[in-house]
C-alpha positions as a Markdown table, in Angstrom:
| # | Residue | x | y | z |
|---|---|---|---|---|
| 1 | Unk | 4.6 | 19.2 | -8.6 |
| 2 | Unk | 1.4 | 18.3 | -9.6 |
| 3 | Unk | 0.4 | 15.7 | -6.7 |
| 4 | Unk | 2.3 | 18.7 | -4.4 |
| 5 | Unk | 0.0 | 21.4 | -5.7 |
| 6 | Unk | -3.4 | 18.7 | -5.2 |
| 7 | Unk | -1.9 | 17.3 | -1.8 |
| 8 | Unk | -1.9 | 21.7 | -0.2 |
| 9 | Unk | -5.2 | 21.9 | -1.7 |
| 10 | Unk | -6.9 | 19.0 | -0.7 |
| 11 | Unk | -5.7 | 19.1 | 2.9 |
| 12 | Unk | -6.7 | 22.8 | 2.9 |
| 13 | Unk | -10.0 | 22.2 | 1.8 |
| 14 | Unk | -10.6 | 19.3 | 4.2 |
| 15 | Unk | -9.8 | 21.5 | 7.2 |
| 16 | Unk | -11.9 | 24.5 | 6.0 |
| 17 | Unk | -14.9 | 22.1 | 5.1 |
| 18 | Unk | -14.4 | 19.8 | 8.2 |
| 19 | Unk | -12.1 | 20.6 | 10.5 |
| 20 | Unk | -10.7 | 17.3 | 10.9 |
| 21 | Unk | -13.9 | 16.2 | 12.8 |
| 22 | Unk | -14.0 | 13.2 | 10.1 |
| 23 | Unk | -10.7 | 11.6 | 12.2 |
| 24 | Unk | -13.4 | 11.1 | 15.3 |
| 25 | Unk | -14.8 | 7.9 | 13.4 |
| 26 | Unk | -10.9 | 6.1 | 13.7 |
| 27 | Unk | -9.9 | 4.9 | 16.7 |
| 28 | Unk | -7.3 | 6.8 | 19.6 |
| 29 | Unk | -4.9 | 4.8 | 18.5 |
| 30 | Unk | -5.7 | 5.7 | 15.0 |
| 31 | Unk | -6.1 | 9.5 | 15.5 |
| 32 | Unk | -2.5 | 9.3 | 17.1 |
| 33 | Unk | -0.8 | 7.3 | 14.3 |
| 34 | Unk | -2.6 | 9.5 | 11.5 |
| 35 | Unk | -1.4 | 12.8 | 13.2 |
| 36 | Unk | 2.3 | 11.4 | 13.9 |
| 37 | Unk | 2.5 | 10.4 | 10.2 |
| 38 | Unk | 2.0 | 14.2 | 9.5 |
| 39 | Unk | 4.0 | 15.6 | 11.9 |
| 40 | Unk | 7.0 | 13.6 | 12.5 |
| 41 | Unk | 8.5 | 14.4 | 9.3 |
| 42 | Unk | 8.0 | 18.3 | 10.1 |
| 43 | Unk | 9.5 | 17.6 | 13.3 |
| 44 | Unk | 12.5 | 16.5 | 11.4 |
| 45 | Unk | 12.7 | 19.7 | 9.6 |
| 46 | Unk | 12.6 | 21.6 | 12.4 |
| 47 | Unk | 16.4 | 23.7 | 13.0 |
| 48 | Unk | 18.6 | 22.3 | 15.4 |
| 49 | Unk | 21.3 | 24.6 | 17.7 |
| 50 | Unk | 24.2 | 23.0 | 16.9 |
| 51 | Unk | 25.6 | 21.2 | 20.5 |
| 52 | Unk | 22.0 | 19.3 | 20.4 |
| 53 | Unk | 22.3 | 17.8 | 16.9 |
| 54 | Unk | 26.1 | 17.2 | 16.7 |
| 55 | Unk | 25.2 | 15.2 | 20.3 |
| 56 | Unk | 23.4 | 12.4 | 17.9 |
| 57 | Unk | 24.2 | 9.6 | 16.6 |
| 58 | Unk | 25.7 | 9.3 | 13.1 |
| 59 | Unk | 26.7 | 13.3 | 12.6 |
| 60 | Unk | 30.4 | 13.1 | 12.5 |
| 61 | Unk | 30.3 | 12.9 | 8.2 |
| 62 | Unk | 28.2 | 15.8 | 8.6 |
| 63 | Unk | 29.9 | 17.9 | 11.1 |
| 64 | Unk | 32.9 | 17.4 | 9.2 |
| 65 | Unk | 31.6 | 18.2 | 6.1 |
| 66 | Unk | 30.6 | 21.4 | 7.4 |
| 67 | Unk | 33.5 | 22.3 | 9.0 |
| 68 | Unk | 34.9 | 22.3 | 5.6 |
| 69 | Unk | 32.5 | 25.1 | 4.9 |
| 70 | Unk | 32.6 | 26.9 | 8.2 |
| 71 | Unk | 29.6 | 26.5 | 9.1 |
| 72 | Unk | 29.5 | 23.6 | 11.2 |
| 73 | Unk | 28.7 | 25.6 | 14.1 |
| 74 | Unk | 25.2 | 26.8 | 12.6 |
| 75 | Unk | 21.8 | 25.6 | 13.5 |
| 76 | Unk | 20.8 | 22.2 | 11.0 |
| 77 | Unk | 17.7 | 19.8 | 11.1 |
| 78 | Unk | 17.7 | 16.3 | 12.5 |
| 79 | Unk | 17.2 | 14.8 | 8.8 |
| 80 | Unk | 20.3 | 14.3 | 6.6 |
| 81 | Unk | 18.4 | 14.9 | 3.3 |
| 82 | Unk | 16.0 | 18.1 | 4.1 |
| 83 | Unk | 14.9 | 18.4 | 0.7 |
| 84 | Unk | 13.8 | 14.6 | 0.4 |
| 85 | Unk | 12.2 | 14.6 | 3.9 |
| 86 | Unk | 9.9 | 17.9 | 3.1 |
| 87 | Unk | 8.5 | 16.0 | 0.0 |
| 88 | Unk | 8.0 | 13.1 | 2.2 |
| 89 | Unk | 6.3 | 15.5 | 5.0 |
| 90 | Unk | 4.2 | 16.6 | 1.8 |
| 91 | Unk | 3.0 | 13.0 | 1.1 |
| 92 | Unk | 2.6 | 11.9 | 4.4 |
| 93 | Unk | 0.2 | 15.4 | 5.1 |
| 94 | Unk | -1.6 | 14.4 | 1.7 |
| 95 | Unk | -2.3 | 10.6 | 2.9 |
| 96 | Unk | -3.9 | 11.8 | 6.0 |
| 97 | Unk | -6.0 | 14.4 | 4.5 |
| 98 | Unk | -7.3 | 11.4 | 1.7 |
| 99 | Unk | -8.0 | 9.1 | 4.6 |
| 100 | Unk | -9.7 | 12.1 | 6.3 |
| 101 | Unk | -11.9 | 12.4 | 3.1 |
| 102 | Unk | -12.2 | 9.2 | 2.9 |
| 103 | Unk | -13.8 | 8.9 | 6.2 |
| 104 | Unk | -16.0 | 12.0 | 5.9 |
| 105 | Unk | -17.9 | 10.7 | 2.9 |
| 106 | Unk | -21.3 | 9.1 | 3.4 |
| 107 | Unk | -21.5 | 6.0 | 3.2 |
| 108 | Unk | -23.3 | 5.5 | -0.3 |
| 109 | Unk | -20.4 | 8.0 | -1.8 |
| 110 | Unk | -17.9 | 5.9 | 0.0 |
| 111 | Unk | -19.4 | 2.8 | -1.5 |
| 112 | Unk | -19.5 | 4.5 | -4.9 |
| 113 | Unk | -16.1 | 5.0 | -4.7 |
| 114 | Unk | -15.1 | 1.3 | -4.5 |
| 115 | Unk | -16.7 | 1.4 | -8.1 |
| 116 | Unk | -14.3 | 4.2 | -8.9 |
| 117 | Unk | -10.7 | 2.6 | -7.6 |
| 118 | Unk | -12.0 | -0.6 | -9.5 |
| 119 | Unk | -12.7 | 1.7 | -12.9 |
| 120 | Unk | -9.0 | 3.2 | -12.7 |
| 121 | Unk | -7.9 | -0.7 | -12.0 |
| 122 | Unk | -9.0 | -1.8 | -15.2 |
| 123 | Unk | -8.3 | 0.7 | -17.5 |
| 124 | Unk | -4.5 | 0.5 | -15.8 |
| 125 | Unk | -4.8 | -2.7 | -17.1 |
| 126 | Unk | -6.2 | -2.1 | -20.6 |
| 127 | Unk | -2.9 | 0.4 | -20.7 |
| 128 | Unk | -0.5 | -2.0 | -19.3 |
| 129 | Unk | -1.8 | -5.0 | -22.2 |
| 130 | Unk | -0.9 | -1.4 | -24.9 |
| 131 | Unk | 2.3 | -1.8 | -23.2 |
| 132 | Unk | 2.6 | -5.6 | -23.2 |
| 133 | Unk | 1.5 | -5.7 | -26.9 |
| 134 | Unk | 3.9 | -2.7 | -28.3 |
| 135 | Unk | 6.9 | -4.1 | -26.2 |
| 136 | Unk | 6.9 | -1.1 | -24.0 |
| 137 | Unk | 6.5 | 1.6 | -26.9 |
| 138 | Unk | 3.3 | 2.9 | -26.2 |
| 139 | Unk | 2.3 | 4.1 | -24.1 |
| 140 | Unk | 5.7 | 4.7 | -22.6 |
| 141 | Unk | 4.5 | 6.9 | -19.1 |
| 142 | Unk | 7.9 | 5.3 | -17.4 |
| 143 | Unk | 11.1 | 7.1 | -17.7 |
| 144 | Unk | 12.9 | 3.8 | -18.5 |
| 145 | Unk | 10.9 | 1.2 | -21.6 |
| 146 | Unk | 10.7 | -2.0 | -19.1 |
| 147 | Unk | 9.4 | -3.9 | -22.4 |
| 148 | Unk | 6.5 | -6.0 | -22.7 |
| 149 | Unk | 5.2 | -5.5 | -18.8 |
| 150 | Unk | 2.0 | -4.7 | -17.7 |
| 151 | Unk | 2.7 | -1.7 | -15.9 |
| 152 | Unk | -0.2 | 0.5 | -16.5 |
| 153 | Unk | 0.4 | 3.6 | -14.3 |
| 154 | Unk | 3.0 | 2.4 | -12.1 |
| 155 | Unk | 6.5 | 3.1 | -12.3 |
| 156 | Unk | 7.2 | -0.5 | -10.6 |
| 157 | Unk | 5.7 | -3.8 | -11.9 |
| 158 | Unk | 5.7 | -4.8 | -7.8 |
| 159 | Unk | 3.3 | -2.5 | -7.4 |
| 160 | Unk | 1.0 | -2.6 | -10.1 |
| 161 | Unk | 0.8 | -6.2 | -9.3 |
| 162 | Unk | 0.1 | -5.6 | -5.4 |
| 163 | Unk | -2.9 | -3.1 | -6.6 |
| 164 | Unk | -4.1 | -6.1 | -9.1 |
| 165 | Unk | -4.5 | -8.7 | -6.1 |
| 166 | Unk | -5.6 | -5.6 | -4.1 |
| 167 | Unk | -8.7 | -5.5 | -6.4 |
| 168 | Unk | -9.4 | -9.0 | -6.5 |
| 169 | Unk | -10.6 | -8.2 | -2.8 |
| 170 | Unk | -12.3 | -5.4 | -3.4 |
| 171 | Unk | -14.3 | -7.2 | -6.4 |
| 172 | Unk | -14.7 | -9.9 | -4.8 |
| 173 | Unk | -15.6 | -9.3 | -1.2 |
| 174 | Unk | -17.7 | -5.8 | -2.1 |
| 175 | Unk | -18.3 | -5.2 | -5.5 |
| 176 | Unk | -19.0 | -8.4 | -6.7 |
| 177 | Unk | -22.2 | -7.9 | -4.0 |
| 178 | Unk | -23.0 | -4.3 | -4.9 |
| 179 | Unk | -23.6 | -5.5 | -8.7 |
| 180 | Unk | -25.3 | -8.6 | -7.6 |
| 181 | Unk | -27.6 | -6.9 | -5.1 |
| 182 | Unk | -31.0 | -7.2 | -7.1 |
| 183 | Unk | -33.4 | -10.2 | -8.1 |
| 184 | Unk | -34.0 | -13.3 | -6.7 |
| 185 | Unk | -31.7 | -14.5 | -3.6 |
| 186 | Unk | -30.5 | -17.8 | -5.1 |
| 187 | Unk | -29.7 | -15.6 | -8.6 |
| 188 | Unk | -28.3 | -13.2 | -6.7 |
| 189 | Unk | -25.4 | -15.6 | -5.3 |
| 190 | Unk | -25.1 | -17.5 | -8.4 |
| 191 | Unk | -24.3 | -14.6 | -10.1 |
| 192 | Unk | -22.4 | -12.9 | -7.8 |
| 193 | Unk | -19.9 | -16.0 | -7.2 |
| 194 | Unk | -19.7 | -16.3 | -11.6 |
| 195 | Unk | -18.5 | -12.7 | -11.6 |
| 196 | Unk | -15.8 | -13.0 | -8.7 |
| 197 | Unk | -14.2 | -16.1 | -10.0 |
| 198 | Unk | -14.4 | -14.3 | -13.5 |
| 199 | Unk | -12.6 | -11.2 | -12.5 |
| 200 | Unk | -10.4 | -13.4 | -10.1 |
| 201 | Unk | -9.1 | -15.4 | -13.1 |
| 202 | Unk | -9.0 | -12.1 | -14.8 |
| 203 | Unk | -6.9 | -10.3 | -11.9 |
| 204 | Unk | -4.6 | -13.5 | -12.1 |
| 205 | Unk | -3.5 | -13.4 | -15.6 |
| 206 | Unk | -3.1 | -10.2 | -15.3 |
| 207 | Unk | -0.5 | -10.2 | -12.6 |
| 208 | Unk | 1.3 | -13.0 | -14.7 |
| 209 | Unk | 2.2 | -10.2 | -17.2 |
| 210 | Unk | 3.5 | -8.0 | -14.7 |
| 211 | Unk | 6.4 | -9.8 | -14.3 |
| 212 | Unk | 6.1 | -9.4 | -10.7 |
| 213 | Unk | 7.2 | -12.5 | -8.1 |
| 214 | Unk | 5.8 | -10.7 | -5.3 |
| 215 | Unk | 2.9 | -10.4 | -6.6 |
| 216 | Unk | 2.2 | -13.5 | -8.1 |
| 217 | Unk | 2.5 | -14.9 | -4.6 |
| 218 | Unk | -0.1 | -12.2 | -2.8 |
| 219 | Unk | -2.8 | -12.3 | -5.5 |
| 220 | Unk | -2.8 | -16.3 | -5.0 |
| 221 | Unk | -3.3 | -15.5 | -1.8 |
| 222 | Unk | -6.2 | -12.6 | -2.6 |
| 223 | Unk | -7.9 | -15.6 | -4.5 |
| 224 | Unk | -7.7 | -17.9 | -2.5 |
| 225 | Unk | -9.3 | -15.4 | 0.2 |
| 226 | Unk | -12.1 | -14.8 | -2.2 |
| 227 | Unk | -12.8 | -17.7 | -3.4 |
| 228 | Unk | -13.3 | -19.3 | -0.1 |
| 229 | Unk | -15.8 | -16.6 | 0.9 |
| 230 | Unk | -17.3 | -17.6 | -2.4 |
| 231 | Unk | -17.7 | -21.0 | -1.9 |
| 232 | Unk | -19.9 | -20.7 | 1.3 |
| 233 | Unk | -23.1 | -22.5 | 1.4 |
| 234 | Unk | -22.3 | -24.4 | -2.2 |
| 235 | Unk | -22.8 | -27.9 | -2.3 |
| 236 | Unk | -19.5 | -30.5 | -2.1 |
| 237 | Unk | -19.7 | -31.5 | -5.6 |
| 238 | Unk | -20.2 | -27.9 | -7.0 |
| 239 | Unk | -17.1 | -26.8 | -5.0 |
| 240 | Unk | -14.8 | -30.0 | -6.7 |
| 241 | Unk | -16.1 | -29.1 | -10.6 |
| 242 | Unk | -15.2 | -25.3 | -9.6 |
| 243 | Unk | -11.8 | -26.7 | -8.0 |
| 244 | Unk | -11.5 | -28.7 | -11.2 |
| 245 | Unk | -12.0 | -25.7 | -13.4 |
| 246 | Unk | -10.5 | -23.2 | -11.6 |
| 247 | Unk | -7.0 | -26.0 | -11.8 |
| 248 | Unk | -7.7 | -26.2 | -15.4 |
| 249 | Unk | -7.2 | -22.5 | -16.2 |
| 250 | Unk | -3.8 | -22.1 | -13.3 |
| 251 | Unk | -2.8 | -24.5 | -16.1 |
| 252 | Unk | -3.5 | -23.1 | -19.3 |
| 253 | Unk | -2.0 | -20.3 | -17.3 |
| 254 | Unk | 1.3 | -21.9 | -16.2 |
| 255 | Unk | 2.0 | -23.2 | -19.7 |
| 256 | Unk | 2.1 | -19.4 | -21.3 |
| 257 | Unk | 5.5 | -18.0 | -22.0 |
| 258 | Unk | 4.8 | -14.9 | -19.6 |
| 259 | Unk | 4.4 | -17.1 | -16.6 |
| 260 | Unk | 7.4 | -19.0 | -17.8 |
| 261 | Unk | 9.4 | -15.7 | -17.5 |
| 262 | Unk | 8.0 | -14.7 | -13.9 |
| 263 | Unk | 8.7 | -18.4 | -12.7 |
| 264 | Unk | 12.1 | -18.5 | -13.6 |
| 265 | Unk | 12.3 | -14.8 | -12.1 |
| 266 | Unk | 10.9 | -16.9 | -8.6 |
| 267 | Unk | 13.7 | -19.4 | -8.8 |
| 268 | Unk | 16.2 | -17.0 | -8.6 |
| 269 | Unk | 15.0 | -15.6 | -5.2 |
| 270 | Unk | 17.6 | -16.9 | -3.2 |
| 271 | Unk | 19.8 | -15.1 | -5.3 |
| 272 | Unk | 18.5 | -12.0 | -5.1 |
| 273 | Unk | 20.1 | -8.5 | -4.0 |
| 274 | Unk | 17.3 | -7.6 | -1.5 |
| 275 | Unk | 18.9 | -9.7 | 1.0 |
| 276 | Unk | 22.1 | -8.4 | 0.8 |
| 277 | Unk | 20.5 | -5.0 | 1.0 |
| 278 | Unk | 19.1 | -6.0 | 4.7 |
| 279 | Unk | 22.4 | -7.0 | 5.5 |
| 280 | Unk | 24.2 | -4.1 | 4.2 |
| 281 | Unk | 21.6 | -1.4 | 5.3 |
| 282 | Unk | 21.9 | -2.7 | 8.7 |
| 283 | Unk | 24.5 | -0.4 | 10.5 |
| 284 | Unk | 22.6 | 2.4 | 9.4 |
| 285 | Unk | 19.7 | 1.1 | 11.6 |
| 286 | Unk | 22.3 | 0.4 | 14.0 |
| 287 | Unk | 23.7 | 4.2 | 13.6 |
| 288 | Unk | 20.4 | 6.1 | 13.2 |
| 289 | Unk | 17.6 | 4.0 | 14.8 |
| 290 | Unk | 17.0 | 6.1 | 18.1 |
| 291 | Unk | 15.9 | 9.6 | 16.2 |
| 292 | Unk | 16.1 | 8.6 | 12.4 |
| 293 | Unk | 17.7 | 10.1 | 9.6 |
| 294 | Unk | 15.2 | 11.6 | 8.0 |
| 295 | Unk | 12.7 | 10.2 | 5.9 |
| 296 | Unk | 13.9 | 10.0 | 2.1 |
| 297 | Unk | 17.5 | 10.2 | 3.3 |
| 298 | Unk | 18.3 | 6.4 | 2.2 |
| 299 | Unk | 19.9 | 6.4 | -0.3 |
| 300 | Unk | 22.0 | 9.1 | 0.4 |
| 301 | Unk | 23.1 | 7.7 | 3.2 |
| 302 | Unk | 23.4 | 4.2 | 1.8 |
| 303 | Unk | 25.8 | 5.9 | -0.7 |
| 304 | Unk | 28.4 | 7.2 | 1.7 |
| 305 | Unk | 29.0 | 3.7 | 3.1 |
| 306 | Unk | 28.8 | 1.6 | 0.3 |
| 307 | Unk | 31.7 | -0.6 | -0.2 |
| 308 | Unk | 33.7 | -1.1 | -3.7 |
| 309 | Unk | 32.0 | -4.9 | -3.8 |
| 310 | Unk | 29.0 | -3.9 | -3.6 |
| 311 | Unk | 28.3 | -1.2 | -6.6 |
| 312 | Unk | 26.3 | -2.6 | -9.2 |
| 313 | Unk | 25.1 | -0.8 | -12.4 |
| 314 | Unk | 21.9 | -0.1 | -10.7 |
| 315 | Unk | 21.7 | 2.1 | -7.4 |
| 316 | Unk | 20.1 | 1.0 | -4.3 |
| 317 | Unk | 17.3 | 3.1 | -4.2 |
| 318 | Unk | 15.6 | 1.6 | -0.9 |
| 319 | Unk | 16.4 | -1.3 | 1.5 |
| 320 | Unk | 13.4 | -3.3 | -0.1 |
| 321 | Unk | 12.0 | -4.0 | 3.5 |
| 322 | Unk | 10.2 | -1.2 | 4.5 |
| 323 | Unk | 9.9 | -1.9 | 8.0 |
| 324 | Unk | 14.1 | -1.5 | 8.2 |
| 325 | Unk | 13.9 | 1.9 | 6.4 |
| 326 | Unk | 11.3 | 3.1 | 8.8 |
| 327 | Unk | 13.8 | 2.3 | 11.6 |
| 328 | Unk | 16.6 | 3.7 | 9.7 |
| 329 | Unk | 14.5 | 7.5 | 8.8 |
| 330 | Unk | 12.7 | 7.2 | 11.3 |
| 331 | Unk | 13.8 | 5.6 | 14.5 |
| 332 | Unk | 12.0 | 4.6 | 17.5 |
| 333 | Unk | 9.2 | 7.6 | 16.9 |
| 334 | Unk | 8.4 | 6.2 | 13.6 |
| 335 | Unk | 7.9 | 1.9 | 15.2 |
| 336 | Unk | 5.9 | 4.0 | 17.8 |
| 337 | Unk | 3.6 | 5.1 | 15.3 |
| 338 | Unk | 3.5 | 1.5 | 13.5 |
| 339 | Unk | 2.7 | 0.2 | 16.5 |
| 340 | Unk | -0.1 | 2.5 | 17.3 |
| 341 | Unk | -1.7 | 2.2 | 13.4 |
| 342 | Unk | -1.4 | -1.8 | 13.8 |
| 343 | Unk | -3.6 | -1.4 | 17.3 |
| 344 | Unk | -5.9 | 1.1 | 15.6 |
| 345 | Unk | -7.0 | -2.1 | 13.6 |
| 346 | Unk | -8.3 | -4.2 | 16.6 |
| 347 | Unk | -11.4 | -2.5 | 17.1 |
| 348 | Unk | -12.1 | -3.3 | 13.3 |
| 349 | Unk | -11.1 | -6.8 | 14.3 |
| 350 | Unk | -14.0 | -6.8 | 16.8 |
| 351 | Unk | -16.4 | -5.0 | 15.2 |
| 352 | Unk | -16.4 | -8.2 | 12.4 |
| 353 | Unk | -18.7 | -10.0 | 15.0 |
| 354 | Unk | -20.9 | -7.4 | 15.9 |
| 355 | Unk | -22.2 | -6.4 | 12.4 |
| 356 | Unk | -24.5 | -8.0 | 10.5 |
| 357 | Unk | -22.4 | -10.9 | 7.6 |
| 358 | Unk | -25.4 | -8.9 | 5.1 |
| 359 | Unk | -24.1 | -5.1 | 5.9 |
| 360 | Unk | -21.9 | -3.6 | 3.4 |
| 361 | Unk | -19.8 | -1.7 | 6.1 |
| 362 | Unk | -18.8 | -5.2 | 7.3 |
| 363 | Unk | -17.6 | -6.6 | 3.6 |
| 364 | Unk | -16.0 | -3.2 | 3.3 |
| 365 | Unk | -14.2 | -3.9 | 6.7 |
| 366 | Unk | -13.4 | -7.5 | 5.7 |
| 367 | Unk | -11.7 | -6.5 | 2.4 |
| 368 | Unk | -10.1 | -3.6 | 4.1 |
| 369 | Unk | -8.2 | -5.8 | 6.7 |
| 370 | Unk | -7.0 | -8.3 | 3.8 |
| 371 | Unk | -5.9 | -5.0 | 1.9 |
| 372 | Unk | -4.1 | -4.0 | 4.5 |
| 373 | Unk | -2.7 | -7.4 | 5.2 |
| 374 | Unk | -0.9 | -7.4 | 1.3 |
| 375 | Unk | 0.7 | -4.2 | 2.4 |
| 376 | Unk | 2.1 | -5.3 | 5.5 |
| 377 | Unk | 3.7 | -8.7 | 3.6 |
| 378 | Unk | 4.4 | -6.8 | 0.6 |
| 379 | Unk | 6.2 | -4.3 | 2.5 |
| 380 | Unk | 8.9 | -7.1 | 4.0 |
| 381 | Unk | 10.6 | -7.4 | 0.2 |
| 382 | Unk | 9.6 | -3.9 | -1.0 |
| 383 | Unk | 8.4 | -0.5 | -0.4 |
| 384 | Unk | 4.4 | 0.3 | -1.6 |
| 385 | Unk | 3.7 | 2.8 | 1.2 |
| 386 | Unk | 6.8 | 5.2 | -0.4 |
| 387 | Unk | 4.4 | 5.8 | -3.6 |
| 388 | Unk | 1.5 | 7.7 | -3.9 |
| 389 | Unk | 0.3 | 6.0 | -6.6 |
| 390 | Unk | 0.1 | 2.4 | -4.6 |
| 391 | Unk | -0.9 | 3.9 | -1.1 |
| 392 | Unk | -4.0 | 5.1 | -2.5 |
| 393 | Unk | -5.6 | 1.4 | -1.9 |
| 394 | Unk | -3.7 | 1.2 | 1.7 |
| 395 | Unk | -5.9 | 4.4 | 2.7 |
| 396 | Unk | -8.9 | 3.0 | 1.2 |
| 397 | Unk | -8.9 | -0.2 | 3.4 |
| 398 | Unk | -7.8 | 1.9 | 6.2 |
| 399 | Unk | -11.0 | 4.4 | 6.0 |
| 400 | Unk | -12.6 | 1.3 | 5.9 |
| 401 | Unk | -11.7 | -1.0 | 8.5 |
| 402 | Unk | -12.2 | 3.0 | 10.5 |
| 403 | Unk | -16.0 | 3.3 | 9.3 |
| 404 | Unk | -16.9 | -0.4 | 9.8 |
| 405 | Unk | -15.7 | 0.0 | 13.4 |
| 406 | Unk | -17.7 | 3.0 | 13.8 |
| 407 | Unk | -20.4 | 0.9 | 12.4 |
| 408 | Unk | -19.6 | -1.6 | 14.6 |
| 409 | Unk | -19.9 | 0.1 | 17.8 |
| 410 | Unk | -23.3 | 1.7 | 16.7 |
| 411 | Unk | -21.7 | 5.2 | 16.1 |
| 412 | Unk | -23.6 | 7.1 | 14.2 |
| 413 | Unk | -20.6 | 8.8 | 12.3 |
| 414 | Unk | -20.4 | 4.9 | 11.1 |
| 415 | Unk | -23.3 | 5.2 | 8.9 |
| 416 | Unk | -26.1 | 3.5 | 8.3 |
| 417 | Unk | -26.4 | -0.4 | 8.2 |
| 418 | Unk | -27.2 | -0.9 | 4.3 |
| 419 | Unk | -27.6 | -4.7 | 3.6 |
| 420 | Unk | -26.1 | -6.8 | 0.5 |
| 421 | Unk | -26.2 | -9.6 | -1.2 |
C-alpha cells in the first residue's frame, strides 16, 4: 500500500512539475518501450464484449467457469488475474515515472545520487550481517526466518546478491572516481584503484553470505569488469602481486564455511526445479503467447495445469526465466517492447566513443550498460525486474546509459561534460 500510495504520488508530481519533457533525453526507441511498459498492462484491464475475448486463445477454463455463474456472456478483460495485473500496471507506471525523475535531475544531483543507492547498499548489508549473526532473528523484515543469510531488505537472497555485484560497478567504475577526484593525478589513481579492489573484496564476501549461486557467478563477473578497468596503465609486475593478492583472499574466501554452503548449493544446479519449470511453463506460452495473460497471472494459471507429479511443498511462484513469463503475460506486445528497450541502448553503445574516457556521464554510461547487463543474465534463472525493491538499480543504469547518450550527442538536456579522475 505504501509503495502504491508513493508510486500515484510520484508520477503525479512528475507530470505536474515536468510534464514528461525529461523522457526527450532517451532515445525513440526508449520513449516507446518506457510508454508501452505503462500502458500495456492498462490495456489489459481494459473490458472486453464478450464474442471478442471468448475468440482468444486459452478462455475455455474461463468461459466455462463463468457459465457456471451465468455470466459468461458479460463484458471481461484480456488478463486472467485483474487484481494482480492492476498492481503490476501500478509498478510498471511507478518505474517509468523513477526513470523520468531520474532523467530530469541535473547532472550533479544525479551524480549525488549514486552516493545515495551506494549508502542504502551498505547499510542493507550491515542489516543482513544482524541477520547472519542472530540466525535470522533480528532483524526478521521477511515473512519467513531464511536463517543466517544476508538478506538485508530483500525478500530473496538472488536479489540482494544481484544489487551487491550491482554496486561493485557503481563503486567501482563511478564512485570510486568521484571520491578520488582531488590531489595529485598519480595519488589520485593510486587511491582510487586501493578503494575499488577494497570494496570489490568487500562486495564479494558479502555475496558469499547470501547464499545466492546466481549471484556468486555475476559479481565474479562485476569484479572482474572492475578490476580490469582498474588495472589500466599499471605496470606488469604490479598487476601479478595484485593478481597474487587478489588469489590469496578468493582463498581465504573459499575455505569459510559460508562459501562451502553456496558451493555445494552450485553443484546441485543440474538438479534444480527451475528447469523443469521452463519445461512445464511452456504450453502456457504456447496457449497465451499472441495477447498474454495478464501480467501477474502466473501462477494462477500455472496452478490450473499443474500435474499430480509435479506439487512440491513449495508453490511455483514464477517460471524463474523472466523472458518466458513476459511471453506467457504478455505475448508478442510485451517481446515488442523488449525489443524496442534493448535498441534504445545502442545509442548509449555509440555515445561510449564520442565522450571524453575523463567525463563522468561516460563512467556513468559504462556502469549503466554492465548494470543492465546483470539484469538481462540474471533474468534467464530468475525474475529481478518483478520487484521493486531490485529494479530500482535497473532504472538507475537505464537513466544513465539515457543521459550519457544525450551527452554523447552534444544535447544539452545531457548535461554538462564534468571530468573525473
Amino acid at each position: 500500500m505504501t509503495i502504491v500510495l508513493a508510486t500515484i504520488v510520484l508520477a503525479v508530481t512528475f507530470a505536474w512539475q515536468d510534464g514528461f519533457a525529461a523522457f526527450s533525453r532517451a532515445p525513440l526507441a526508449g520513449r516507446i518501450a518506457l510508454a508501452g511498459i505503462a500502458v500495456w498492462p492498462l490495456l489489459q484491464l481494459v473490458p472486453l464484449p464478450f464474442p471478442l475475448w471468448q475468440a482468444l486463445p486459452g478462455q475455455e477454463l474461463r468461459r466455462l467457469t463463468l457459465d457456471l455463474a451465468g455470466s459468461a456472456d458479460s463484458w471481461q478483460p484480456l488478463t486472467l488475474e485483474p487484481t494482480g495485473t492492476a498492481l503490476c500496471a501500478l509498478m510498471a507506471i511507478g518505474f517509468v515515472a523513477f526513470t523520468g525523475w531520474l532523467m530530469q535531475l541535473s547532472s550533479d544531483d544525479f551524480h549525488r545520487l549514486f552516493l545515495v543507492a551506494l549508502g542504502l547498499v551498505l547499510l542493507g548489508i550491515l542489516i543482513g550481517l544482524l541477520q547472519v549473526v542472530s540466525d535470522g532473528q533480528f532483524p526478521q523484515l521477511q515473512v519467513d526466518n531464511m536463517g543466517a543469510t544476508l538478506l538485508g531488505f530483500f525478500a530473496n537472497k538472488n536479489h540482494m546478491a544481484l544489487v551487491l555485484a550491482c554496486s561493485i560497478l557503481l563503486f567501482g567504475l563511478v564512485v570510486s572516481r568521484q571520491f578520488g577526484a582531488r590531489g595529485q593525478p598519480a595519488a589520485m589513481q593510486i587511491r582510487r584503484r586501493l578503494m575499488g579492489t577494497g570494496y570489490t573484496v568487500f562486495a564479494l564476501v558479502a555475496i558469499v553470505v547470501t547464499n545466492s549461486r546466481a549471484g556468486l557467478g555475476l559479481g565474479a563477473l562485476a569484479a572482474v569488469i572492475v578490476l580490469l578497468d582498474l588495472a589500466r596503465g599499471v605496470a606488469l609486475r604490479w598487476r601479478i602481486a595484485a593478481v597474487a593478492v587478489v588469489a590469496a583472499l578468493v582463498l581465504a574466501v573459499m575455505s569459510s564455511s559460508a562459501f562451502e554452503v553456496v558451493a555445494g548449493r552450485v553443484d546441485d544446479v543440474s538438479d534444480d526445479l527451475r528447469w523443469r519449470f521452463l519445461e512445464w511453463s511452456w504450453p502456457l506460452a504456447e496457449r497465451y503467447g499472441w495477447l498474454g495473460s495478464g501480467f501477474g497471472s502466473f501462477r494462477t494459471l500455472f496452478i490450473t495445469q499443474e500435474q499430480l507429479a509435479w506439487v512440491k511443498p513449495t508453490v511455483v511462484n514464477a517460471a524463474h526465466n523472466d523472458y518466458l513469463q513476459l511471453l506467457i503475460e504478455g505475448g508478442v506486445p510485451a517481446m515488442v517492447l523488449l525489443t524496442l528497450l534493448v535498441l534504445s541502448l545502442l545509442p548509449g553503445i555509440a555515445a561510449l566513443h564520442r565522450l571524453s574516457r575523463r567525463a563522468q556521464e561516460r563512467h556513468a554510461l559504462l556502469a549503466g550498460l554492465f548494470i543492465i547487463l546483470l539484469y538481462a543474465l540474471h533474468s534467464l534463472v530468475d525474475y529481478p525486474l518483478r520487484r521493486p525493491a531490485a529494479w530500482i538499480f535497473f532504472a538507475l543504469a537505464l537513466a544513465a546509459v539515457y543521459r550519457g547518450a544525450a551527452a554523447g550527442r552534444g544535447d544539452a538536456a545531457g548535461g554538462p561534460q564534468i571530468e573525473a579522475a
